[in-house]
N, C-alpha and C positions, 0 to 999 in steps of 0.2 A: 658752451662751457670751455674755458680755458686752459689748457695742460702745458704749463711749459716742458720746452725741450730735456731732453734728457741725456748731457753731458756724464761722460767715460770720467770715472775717477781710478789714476793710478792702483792697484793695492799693494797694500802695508806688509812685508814680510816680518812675522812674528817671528819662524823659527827655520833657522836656514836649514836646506835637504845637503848633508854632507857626504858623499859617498866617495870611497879608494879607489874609484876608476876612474876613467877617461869616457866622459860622453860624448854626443852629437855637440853644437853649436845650439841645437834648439832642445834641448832637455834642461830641467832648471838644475843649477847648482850654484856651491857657493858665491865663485865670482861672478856670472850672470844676477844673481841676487844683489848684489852689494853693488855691481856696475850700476852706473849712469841710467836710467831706460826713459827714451823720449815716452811723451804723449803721446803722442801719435801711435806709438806700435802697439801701445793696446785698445785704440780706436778702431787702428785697420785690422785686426783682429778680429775686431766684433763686427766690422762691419754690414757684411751680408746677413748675418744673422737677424739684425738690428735692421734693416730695411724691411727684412721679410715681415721683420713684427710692426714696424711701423706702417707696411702694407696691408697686413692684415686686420690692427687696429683701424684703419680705414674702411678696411670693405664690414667691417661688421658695423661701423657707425653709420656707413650708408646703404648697406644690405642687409641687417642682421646678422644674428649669430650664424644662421644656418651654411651660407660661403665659405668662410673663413673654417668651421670644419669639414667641410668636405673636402678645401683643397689641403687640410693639414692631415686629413685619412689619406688622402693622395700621396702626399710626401712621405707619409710615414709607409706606405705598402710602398713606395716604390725605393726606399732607401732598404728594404726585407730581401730585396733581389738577393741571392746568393749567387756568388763565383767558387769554381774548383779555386783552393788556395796559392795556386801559381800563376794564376791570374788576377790581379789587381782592378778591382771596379776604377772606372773611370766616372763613377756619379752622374754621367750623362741625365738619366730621367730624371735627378734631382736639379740637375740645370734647368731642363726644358721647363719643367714645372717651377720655379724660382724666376724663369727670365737672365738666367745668366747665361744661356747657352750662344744670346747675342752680341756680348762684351768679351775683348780678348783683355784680359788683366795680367797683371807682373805673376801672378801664381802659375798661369798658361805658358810662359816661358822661362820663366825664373823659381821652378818649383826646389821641394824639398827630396834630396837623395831618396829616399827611402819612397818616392813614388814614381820615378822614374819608368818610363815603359823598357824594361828588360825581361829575356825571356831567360829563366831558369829549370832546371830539370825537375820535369813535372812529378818523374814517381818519387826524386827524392824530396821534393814539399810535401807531399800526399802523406808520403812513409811518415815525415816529421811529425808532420801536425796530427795525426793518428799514434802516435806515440810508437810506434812500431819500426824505427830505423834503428840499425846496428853502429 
């Protein structure tokens, strides 16, 4: 049976998100909305995502169902790890198990601020996110 491929279609902004501050570069707002945005950045977006399914749709046409969830029990317990909140998971197990842990990609070097390896003062994140800081 034949499935054609499954091409990334841009989406449509209906109703722009307007807010009085000053975000990130990667939060949406008005002018990110109304700018230019290639094709491409919402393919490579999806990308990994979109492998994994199109890997898994694989093993289930030529192994059944039963692969395809065990290795998506798998991902899903090992994406449940918890970290104290001044520590940033690294998603390691979810590499190993995905197969990305063998590819260095532009995310590996060229990430986004807000995941950067920095250490912060552990009682005052603790305090935070417990609601308990002065």
């Amino acid at each position: 049976m034949y499935q054609p491929s499954l091409k990334v279609q841009p989406a449509e902004v209906s109703v722009l998100n307007a807010t009085g501050r000053v975000g990130m570069p990667t939060e949406p707002n008005c002018l990110n909305q109304l700018a230019h945005v290639h094709r491409l950045r919402d393919s490579e977006l999806n990308y990994n995502e979109h492998q994994y399914n199109l890997n898994m749709q694989m093993l289930r046409n030529r192994e059944g169902l039963g692969v395809p969830l065990k290795m998506g029990m798998e991902r899903f317990a090992a994406r449940q790890v918890g970290r104290l909140p001044f520590l940033p998971s690294s998603n390691f197990m979810d590499d190993v198990l995905t197969g990305r842990c063998d590819s260095i990609g532009f995310e590996d070097f060229m990430n986004l601020p807000e995941y950067s390896e920095q250490m912060r003062q552990p009682h005052a994140v603790v305090e935070k996110s417990l609601g308990i800081h002065l």
